[in-house]
C-alpha positions as a printed Julia matrix, in Angstrom:
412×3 Matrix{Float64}:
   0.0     0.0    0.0
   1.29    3.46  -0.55
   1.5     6.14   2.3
  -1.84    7.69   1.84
  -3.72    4.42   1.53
  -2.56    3.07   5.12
  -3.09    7.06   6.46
  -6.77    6.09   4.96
  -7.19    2.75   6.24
  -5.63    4.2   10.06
  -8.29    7.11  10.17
 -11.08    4.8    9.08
 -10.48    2.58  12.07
  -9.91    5.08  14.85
 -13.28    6.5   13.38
 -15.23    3.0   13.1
 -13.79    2.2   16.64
 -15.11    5.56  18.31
 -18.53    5.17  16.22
 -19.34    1.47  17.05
 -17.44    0.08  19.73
 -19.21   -1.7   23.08
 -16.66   -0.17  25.95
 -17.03   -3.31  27.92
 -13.68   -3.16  29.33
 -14.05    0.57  30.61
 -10.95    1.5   28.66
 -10.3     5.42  27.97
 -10.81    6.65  24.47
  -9.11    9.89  24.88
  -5.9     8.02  26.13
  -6.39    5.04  23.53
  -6.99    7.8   20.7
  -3.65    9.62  22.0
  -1.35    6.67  21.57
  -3.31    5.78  17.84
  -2.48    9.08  17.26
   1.29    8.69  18.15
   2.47    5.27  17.21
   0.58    5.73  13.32
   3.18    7.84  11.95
   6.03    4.78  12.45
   3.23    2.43  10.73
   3.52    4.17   7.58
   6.59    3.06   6.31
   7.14   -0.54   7.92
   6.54   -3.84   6.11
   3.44   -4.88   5.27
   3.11   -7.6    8.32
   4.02   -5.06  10.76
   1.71   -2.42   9.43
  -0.7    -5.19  10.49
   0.7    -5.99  13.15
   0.98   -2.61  14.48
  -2.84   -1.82  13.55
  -3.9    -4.91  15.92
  -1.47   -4.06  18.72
  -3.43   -1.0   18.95
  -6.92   -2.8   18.66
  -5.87   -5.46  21.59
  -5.71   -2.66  23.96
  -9.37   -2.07  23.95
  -9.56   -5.25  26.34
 -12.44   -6.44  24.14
 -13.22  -10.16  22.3
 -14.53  -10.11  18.85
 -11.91   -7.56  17.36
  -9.8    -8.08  14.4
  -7.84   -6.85  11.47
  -7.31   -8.58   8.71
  -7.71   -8.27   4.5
  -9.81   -9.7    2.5
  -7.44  -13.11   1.77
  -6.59  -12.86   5.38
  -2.69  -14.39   6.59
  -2.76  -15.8   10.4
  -6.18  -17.05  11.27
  -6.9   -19.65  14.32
  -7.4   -23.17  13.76
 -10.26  -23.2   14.42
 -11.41  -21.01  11.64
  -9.19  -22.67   8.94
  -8.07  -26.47   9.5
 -11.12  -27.39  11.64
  -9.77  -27.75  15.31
  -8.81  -26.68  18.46
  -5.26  -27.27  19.96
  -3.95  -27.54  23.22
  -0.49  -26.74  24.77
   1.35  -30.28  25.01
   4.69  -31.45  26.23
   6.15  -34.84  27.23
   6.61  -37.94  26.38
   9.76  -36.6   24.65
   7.89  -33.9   22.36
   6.56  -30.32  22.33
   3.9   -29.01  20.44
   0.18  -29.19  20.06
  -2.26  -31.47  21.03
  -5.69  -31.63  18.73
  -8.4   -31.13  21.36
 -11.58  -30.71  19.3
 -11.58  -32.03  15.76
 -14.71  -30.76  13.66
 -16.31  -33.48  11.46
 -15.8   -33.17   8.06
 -13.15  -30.25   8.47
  -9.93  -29.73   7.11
  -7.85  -31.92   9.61
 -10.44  -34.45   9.81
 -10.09  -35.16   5.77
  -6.45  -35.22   6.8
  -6.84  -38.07   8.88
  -5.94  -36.09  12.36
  -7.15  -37.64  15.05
  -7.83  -36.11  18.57
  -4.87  -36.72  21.09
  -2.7   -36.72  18.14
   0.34  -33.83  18.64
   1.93  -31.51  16.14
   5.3   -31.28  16.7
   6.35  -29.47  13.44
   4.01  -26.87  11.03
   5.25  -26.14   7.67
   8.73  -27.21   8.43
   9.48  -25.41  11.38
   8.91  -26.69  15.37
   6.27  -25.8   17.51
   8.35  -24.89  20.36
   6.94  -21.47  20.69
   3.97  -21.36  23.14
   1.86  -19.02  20.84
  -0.75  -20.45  19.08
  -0.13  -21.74  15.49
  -2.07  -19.71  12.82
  -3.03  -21.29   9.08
  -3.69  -19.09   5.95
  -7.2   -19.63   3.96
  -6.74  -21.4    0.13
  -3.36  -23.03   1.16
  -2.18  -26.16   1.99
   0.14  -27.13   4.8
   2.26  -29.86   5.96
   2.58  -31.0    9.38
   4.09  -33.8   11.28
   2.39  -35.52  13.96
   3.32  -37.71  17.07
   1.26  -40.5   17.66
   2.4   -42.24  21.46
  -0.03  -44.79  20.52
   2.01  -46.18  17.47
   5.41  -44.28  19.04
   6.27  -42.63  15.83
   5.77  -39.39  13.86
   3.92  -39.16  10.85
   3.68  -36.75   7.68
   0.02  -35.21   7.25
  -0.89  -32.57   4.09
  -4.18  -30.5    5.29
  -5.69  -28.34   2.16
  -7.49  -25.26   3.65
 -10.24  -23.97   1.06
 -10.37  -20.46   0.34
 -12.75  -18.43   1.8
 -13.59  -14.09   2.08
 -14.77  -12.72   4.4
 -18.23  -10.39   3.87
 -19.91   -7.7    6.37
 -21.96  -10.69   7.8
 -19.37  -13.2    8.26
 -15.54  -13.21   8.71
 -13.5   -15.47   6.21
 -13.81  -18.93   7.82
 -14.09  -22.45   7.01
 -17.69  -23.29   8.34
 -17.79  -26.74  10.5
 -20.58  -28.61   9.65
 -23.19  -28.14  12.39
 -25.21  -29.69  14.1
 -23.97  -33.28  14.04
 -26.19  -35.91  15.76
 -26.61  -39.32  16.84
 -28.39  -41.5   19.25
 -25.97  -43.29  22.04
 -26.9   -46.03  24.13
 -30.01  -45.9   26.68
 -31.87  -43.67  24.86
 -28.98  -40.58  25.03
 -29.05  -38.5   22.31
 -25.78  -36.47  21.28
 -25.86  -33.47  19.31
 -22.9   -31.61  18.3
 -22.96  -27.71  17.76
 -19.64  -26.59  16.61
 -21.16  -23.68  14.89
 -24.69  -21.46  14.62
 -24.53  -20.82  11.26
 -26.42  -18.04   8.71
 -26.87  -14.51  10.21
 -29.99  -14.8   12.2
 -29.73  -18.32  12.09
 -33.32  -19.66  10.48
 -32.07  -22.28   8.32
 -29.73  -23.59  10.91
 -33.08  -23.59  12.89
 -34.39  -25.83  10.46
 -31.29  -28.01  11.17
 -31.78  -28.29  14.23
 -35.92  -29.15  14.43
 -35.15  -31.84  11.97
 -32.25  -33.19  14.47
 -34.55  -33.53  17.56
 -37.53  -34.71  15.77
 -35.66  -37.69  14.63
 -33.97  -38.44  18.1
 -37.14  -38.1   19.76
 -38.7   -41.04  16.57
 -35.18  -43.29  17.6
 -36.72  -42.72  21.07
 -34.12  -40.69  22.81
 -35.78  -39.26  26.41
 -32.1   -37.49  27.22
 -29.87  -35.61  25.44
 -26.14  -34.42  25.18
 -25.66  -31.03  23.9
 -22.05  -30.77  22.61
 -20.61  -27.18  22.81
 -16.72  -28.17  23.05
 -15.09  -25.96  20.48
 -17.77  -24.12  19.09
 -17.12  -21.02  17.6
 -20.02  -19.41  17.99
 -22.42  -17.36  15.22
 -25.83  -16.17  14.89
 -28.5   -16.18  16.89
 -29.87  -19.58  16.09
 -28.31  -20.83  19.45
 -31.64  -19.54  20.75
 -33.65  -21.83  19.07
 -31.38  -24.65  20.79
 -32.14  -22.57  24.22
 -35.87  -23.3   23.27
 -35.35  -27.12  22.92
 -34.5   -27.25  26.33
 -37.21  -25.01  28.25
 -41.51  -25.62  27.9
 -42.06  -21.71  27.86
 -41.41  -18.65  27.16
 -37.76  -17.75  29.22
 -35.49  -14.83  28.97
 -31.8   -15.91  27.76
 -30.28  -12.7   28.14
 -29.98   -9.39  27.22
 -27.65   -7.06  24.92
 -26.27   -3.7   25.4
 -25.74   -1.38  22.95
 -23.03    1.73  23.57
 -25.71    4.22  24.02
 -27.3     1.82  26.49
 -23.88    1.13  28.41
 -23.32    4.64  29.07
 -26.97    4.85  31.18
 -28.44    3.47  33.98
 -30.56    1.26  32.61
 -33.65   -0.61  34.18
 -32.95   -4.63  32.81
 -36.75   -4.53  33.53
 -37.71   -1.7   30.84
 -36.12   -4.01  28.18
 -37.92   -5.06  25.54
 -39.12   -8.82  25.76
 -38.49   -9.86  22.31
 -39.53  -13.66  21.42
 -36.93  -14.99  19.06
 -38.54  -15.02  15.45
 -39.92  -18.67  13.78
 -39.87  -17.62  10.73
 -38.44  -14.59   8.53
 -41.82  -12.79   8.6
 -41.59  -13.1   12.31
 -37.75  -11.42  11.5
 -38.87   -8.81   9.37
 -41.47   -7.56  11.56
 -39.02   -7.51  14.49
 -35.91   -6.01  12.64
 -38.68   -3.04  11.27
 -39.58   -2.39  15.11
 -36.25   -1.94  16.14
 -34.85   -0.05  13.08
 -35.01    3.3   14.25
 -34.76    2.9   18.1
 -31.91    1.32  20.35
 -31.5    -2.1   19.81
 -30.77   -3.36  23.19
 -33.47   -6.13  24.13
 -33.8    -8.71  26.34
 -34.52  -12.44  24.25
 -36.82  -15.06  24.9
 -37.28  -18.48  23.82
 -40.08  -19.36  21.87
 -41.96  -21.86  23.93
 -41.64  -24.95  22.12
 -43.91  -26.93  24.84
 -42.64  -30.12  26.76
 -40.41  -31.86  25.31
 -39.07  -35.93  26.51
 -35.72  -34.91  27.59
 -36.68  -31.83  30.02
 -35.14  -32.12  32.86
 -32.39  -35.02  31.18
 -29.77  -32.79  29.26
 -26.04  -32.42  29.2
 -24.18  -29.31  27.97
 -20.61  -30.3   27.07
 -17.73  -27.46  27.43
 -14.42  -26.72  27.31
 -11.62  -23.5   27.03
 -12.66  -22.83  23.07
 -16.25  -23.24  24.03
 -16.89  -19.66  22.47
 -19.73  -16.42  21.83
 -23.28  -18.04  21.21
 -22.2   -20.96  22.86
 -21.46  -19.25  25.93
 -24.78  -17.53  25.57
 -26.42  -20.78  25.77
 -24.47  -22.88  28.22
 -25.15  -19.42  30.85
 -28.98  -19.92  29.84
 -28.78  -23.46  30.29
 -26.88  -23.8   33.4
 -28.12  -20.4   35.22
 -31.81  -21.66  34.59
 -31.17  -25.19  36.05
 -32.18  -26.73  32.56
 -28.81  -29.01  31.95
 -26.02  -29.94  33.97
 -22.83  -28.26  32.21
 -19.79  -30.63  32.33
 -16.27  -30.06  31.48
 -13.43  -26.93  31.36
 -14.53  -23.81  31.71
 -15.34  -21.93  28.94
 -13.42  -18.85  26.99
 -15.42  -15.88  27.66
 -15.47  -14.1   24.71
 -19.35  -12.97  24.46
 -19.95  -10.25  22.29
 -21.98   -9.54  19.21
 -20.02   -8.1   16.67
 -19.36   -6.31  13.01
 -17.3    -5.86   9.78
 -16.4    -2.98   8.24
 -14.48   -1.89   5.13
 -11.59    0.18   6.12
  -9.84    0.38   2.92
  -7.04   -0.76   0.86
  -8.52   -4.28   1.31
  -8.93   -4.53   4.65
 -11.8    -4.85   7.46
 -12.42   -4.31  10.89
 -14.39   -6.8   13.02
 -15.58   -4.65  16.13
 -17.2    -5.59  19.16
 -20.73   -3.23  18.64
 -22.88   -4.74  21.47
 -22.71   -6.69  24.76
 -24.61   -9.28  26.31
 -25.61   -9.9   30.09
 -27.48  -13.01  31.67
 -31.13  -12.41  32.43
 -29.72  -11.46  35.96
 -27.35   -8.52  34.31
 -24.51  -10.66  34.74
 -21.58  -10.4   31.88
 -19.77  -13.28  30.77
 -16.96  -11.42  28.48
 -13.85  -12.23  30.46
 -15.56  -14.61  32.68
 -16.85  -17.34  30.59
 -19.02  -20.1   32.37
 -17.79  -22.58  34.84
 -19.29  -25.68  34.92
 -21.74  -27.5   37.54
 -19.05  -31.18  36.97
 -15.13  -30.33  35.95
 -13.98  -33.28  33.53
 -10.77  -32.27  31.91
  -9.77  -34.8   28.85
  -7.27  -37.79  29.32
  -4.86  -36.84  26.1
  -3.82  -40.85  25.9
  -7.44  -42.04  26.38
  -9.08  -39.37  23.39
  -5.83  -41.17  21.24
  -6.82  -44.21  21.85
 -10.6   -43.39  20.87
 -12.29  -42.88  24.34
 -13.7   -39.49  24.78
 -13.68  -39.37  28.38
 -15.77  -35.99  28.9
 -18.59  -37.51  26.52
 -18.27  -40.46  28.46
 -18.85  -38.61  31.86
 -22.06  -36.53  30.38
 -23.4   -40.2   29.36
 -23.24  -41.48  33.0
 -24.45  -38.21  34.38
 -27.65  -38.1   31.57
 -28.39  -41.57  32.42
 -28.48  -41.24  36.07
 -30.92  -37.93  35.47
């Protein structure tokens, strides 16, 4: 980029970030604006990688989840977003890397033939001794080596990451498939929600109807709600919060800057009923379109469903965003016993914006509170039974945490 392009791209963000941000962390924008102001000038004439660098230095100082920089073919993402997994620090057994914790189904790494357990202990030719989290790049392929204790050897593995942009409504990422379900034994049955996909999340919805109505014909009275990993997305996680509740509940509530900066009354919120159907949507986006959007959300009131009372939320540390919403509702409410690790807390609603020169801006533009006015950004959710995984146990096939949540849903 030339000099006046990255001057363009730096004034659109401090502007976008004064405009839209949700001040969660109670940082200072006079202060923050001061030092955008002062390191800028030294970003103008630095590489490309630490212009961006630089830019998301400055970003990670607003204490807030949800906030990014990145161009439109986008260098550095999580794995989560690109291979299709989550990794954990490992060492031992004579090797240091990265342990694959959650692998999504029909991902990246899973076409690969990675395995959970299994450990990278080399990306792309160079080690993984450095404790910061490996990053992939969208449309490329990489080569990895991975330690296997079970066979004692290391192997050669090729993953091919598909291309993806990003858009104002989505990030680039490589969608997991979601949700995943199956029945288990005694009538358990396990559905996996790696990601809420769409924008307000009505076809996932229909995704999800179709999952429960055909684990409720294989006769399944309890159910295992699988959250380890997600990502997040839209708001269809509230039709999932619906499954699990006969009436009409509140989940929570979002904030909106304006809001933050007043006293507010959680009571004087808006009950809003998340929409069935898009002419349910479209009424409730045209109420809303010229006044603060801050409401608090409902479930729809699904009636009684066979495994009330009998259902397992599954998390862990990448348990993320609408996930978190939904294992708070779940466990808060007293309608599932949440087993696992705790869970990230990164719980804000956010959006992209151009900023120029190819580049957007993912900003964090509204909280969100439990019913109770309790934030989870920072906090995440504990849950009610801690099961961390056994690494040589998930190698050798056994998902110990799954198998936990079965014993505990059975006994319920």
């Amino acid at each position: 980029m030339t000099e006046g392009q990255r001057v363009s791209v730096l004034k659109s963000i401090r502007k976008r970030v004064l405009a839209h941000h949700i001040n969660v962390g109670g940082i200072d924008y006079t202060q923050w604006c001061s030092r955008f102001d002062d390191r800028s000038p030294a970003l103008l004439s630095v590489g490309v990688a630490a212009f961006e660098d630089g830019v998301r230095e400055l970003l990670a100082e607003l204490k807030t989840s949800h906030t990014a920089f990145y161009h439109s073919v986008p260098d550095g993402l999580p794995p989560q977003l690109t291979i299709g997994a989550t990794l954990r620090r490992a060492r031992g057994n004579g090797c240091e890397g990265w342990m694959f914790l959650d692998v999504y189904d029909g991902g990246p790494a899973d076409l690969a033939g990675i395995k959970p357990g299994e450990v990278v202990i080399e990306i792309g030719g160079s080690d993984c001794s450095s404790d910061v989290l490996p990053t992939f790049t969208l449309g490329r392929a990489v080569s990895l080596s991975v330690f296997n204790s079970g066979l004692v050897q290391t192997r050669k593995v090729e993953i091919s990451i598909p291309a993806r942009r990003g858009t104002k409504l989505r990030p680039p990422i490589v969608e997991p498939r979601s949700p995943i379900y199956s029945r288990l034994a005694d009538g358990i049955g396990l559905v996996k929600l790696p990601y809420f996909p769409g924008v307000f999340g009505m076809r996932f919805a229909q995704d999800v109807d179709r999952a429960i109505r055909e684990l409720k014909q294989d006769g399944c009275s309890r159910l295992i709600l699988d959250l380890r990993g997600s990502i997040g997305g839209s708001l269809g996680f509230a039709r999932v919060a619906s499954y699990m509740c006969a009436s009409q509940e509140p989940i929570g509530h979002s904030i909106t800057p304006r809001l933050l900066r007043t006293n507010y009354e959680r009571g004087a919120l808006p009950r809003v009923v998340m929409p069935r159907s898009r002419g349910e949507l479209f009424r409730a986006l045209a109420r809303f379109a010229v006044r603060d959007k801050a409401v608090m959300l409902l479930t729809q009131g699904l009636g009684p469903q066979p495994f009330h009372g009998r259902i397992v939320v599954l998390i862990n540390e990448w348990t993320n965003s609408a996930a978190e919403m939904l294992t708070s509702f779940a466990g808060e409410r007293g309608r599932a016993v949440v087993v696992g690790q705790a869970t990230r807390g990164n719980v804000l609603g956010a959006s992209n914006f151009r900023v120029g020169g190819g580049y957007w801006l993912r900003l964090p533009v509204f909280g969100w509170n439990t019913p109770e006015g309790r934030s989870l950004e920072g906090v995440g959710v504990a849950p009610d039974v801690s099961v961390d995984v056994a690494p040589e146990a998930l190698l050798a096939g056994s998902d110990n945490q799954c198998t936990r949540a079965t014993e505990i849903a059975s006994g319920l």
